[in-house]
Residue, then its C-alpha position, 0 to 999 in steps of 0.5 A: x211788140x211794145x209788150x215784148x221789149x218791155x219785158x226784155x227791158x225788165x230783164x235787162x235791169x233784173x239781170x243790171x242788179x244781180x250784177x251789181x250785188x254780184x261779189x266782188x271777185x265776179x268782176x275779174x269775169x266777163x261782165x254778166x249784163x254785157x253777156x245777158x244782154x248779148x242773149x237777150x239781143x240774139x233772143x229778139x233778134x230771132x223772135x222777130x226777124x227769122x224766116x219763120x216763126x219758132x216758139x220762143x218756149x222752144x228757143x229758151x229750151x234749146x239755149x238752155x240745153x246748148x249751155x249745159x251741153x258745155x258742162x259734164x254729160x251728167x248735167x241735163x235740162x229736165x223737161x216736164x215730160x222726162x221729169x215725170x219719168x224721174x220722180x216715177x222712178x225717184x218716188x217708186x209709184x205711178x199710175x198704170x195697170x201693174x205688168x212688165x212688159x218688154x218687146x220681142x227682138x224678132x217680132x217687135x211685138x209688145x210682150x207681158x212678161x208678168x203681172x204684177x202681184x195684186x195690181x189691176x192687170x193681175x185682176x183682169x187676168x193678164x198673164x206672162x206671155x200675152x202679146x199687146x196688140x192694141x192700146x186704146x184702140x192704137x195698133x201697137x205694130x204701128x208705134x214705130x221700131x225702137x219706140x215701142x217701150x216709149x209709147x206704150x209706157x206714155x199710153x198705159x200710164x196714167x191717172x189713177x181711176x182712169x181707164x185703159x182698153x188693151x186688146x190682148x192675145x192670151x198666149x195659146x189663143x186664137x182670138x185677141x180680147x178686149x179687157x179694160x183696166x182701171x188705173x190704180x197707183x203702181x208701187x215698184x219694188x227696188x229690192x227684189x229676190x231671185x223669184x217669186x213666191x206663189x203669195x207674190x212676195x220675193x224669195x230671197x234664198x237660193x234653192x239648196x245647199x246653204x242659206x245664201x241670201x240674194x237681193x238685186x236693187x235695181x236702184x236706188x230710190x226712196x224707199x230703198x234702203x227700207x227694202x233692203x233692211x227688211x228683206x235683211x230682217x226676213x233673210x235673218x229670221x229664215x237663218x242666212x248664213x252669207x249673202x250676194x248683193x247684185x248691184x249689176x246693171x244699178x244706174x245709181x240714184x240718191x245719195x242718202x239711200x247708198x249711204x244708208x244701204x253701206x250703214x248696213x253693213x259696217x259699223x264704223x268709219x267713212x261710207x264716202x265724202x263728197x268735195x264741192x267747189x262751193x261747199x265743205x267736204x262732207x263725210x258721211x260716216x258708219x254708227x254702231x246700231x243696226x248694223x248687220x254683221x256674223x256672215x261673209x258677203x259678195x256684191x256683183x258688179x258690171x259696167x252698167x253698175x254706176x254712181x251709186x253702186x259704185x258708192x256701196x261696192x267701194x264702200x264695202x271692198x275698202x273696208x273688206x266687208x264684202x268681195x267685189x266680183x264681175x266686172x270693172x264699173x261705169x265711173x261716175x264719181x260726181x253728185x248731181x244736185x235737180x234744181x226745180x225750175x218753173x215752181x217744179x214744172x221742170x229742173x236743172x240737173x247740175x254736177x255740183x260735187x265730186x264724190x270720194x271712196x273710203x280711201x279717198x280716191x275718186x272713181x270718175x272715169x273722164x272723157x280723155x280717160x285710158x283703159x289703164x287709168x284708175x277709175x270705176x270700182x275693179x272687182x277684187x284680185x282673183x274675181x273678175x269674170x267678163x261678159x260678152x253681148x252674148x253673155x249679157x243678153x243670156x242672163x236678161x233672158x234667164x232673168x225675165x224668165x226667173x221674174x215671172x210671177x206663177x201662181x204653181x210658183x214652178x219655174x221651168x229648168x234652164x241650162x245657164x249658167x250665170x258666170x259671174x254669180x257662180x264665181x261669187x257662190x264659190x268664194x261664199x261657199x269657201x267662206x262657209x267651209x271655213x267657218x264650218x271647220x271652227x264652229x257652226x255659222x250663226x244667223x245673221x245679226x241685226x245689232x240694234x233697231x236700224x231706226x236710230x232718229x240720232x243716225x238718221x239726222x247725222x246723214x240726212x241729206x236734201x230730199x233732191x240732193x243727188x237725186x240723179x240716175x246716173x245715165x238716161x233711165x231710157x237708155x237703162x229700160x231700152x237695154x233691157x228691154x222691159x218697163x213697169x207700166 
């Protein structure tokens, strides 16, 4: 015990000197070393004397969490756990065996939906289809409903060089097989096509007609912005004449790959500002070089696209480079800055800035907000198409069955139509009609090499600055339904 109260000895005097180098204007506050002493004495007081004995890890975490519960929902304490699951989706790889996988509605029944091309699940046969009865010896059925995707992305991912034992049923067959997969690291794609390629590569043109490009990010991450310059690079050379960006059901991410990504596209003027309390404004702008340009655009949006989404599709519809179509989205005009804690075993995610469109409005929808207020970014007059549950979960269906990867590269006929992409279609196609009247479409031009090291010094910002999804990854994956592990 005479450990412990030096130790809160100890913090009491580190905290007494922090309020003494504190600035002057600190002192109009309530005085830090009354207030920390307060925690301290509730810390110990509980530690010593409660009917029964709580970790003190735990009472720390919960002080922790009941503190940032006061700020904005966007602010997080990120335990060890969930910070493994943030870098995963930051950095784009992980440990695992390489499929998609997702959970029946009906069955609850852990699904492939498809290998991932050239990973070890793709090797060991693993097809679309297969159910996954058992993960090292672990009935899958008894994971519990509603924790079936958690559970199964903590027990098939994993260090690379490790092995795991699922025993799968092939769809078709009577009998399940055991197959034992090596771990390997599992690169993750953001920018993805309308289908796979038999090679496995994405396709990024739509069948017929006229050569409209189609990328979907999914979010945005590290390596975003090269994917999406290179999948440009390749729509160009195969002749694209006008291009849909689909940013529908994009949860956000870095700041610097929205940034970037807008770059693309407009070669002058203001991408976005962000104001902070202790900061300057900062505006990052447009240059010139690798800007691709000579075709008409469209970007679909939702409700579910959010933070940086919203950055690029109000970037691009205030400098009417590109027509917003679907629904109005999420709201978040805020920056979160993830502060390591515990030398990177855990972090603080903390709103530090507010960010601001081209037109300098903020898009953040606050908690009091009203329908009628001015918030997210609204699709262009003329352009707007609702979904219904209905509807969303038509187009999850129709998606997962297009991101099959097929080694005939067939994909079997549908009947659905997606409502708001036709929409978009119809705007490009028009578009196309009255360029065709005055002279043919030209290819899409990248200006210059993108690789401009003056234009990426002028917007570069801290590796971890915004770095946060604007809502729970989880809640993103428990929506539709399907992991990468």
């Amino acid at each position: 015990m005479g450990h412990w109260r030096r130790g809160i000895c100890g913090l009491a005097c580190a905290m007494l000197i922090c309020t003494l180098v504190a600035p002057a204007g600190a002192a109009e506050e309530d005085d830090y070393y009354e207030l920390m002493k307060l925690f301290v004495d509730t810390f110990e007081q509980i530690d010593r004397n409660y009917v029964k004995e709580v970790p003190r890890r735990e009472l720390v975490e919960a002080a922790m969490r009941g503190m940032i519960a006061r700020l904005d929902p966007y602010s997080s304490y990120i335990d060890q756990e969930d910070l493994s699951q943030f870098n995963t989706v930051v950095e784009q790889e992980f440990g695992g065996v390489g499929i998609q996988v997702n959970v029946n509605d009906k069955t609850r029944e852990l699904m492939v939906m498809t290998p991932l091309p050239g990973t070890p699940a793709y090797e060991a046969g693993l097809r679309p289809g297969d159910k996954i009865l058992e993960i090292d010896g672990k009935a899958t059925a008894s994971f519990g409903e509603g924790r079936e995707m958690d559970t199964a992305i903590k027990m098939m991912r994993g260090k690379p060089g490790e092995k795991v034992t699922l025993s799968i049923l092939h769809a078709g067959a009577q009998k399940p097989e055991t197959v034992e997969i090596t771990r390997a690291i599992i690169k993750t794609p953001t920018a993805l096509g309308d289908r796979y390629r038999t090679d496995g590569t994405w396709e990024y043109l739509f069948e017929g007609g006229p050569k409209i490009g189609y990328i979907r990010l999914t979010h945005f991450s590290r390596n975003s912005a090269d994917e999406m310059e290179q999948s440009l690079i390749q729509l160009q050379k195969e002749g694209m004449q006008a291009l849909v960006l689909d940013l529908r059901y994009n949860p956000g991410g870095l700041l610097q790959a929205a940034t970037a990504i807008c770059d693309m596209f407009i070669d002058s003027g203001v991408i976005v500002s962000t104001k902070g309390r202790n900061t300057e404004e900062q505006v990052f702008k447009a240059k010139k070089p690798g800007t691709f340009s000579g075709f008409p655009m469209v970007v679909l949006v939702n409700r579910y696209s959010a933070s940086a989404s919203e950055i690029v599709s109000a970037c691009l519809q205030d400098h009417k480079r590109a027509v917003i179509v679907g629904e109005r989205t999420w709201g978040k005009g805020s920056v979160q800055n993830v502060i390591e804690l515990e030398g990177g075993a855990s972090a603080l995610k903390l709103t530090t800035a507010s960010y601001h469109r081209p037109s300098g409005k903020n898009i953040h929808r606050f908690p009091d907000y009203k329908e009628s207020d001015v918030w997210g970014v609204s699709p262009d007059d003329g352009y707007e198409v609702k979904w219904n549950l209905e509807d969303a979960e038509n187009y999850r269906d129709y998606r997962a069955e297009r991101d099959v990867l097929r080694p005939t590269g067939e994909i079997p006929k549908s009947e659905y139509v997606d409502s708001q992409m036709a929409k978009g279609l119809e705007y490009l196609h028009a578009e196309l009609g009255k360029s065709k009247d005055d002279s043919e479409k030209k290819p899409a031009d990248a200006k210059e090499d993108k690789k401009d090291e003056k234009k990426k010094e002028e917007q570069a910002v801290p590796d971890k600055d915004a770095a946060a999804i604007s809502w729970p990854i989880r809640t993103l994956l428990s929506y539709l339904r399907m992991a990468a592990v």
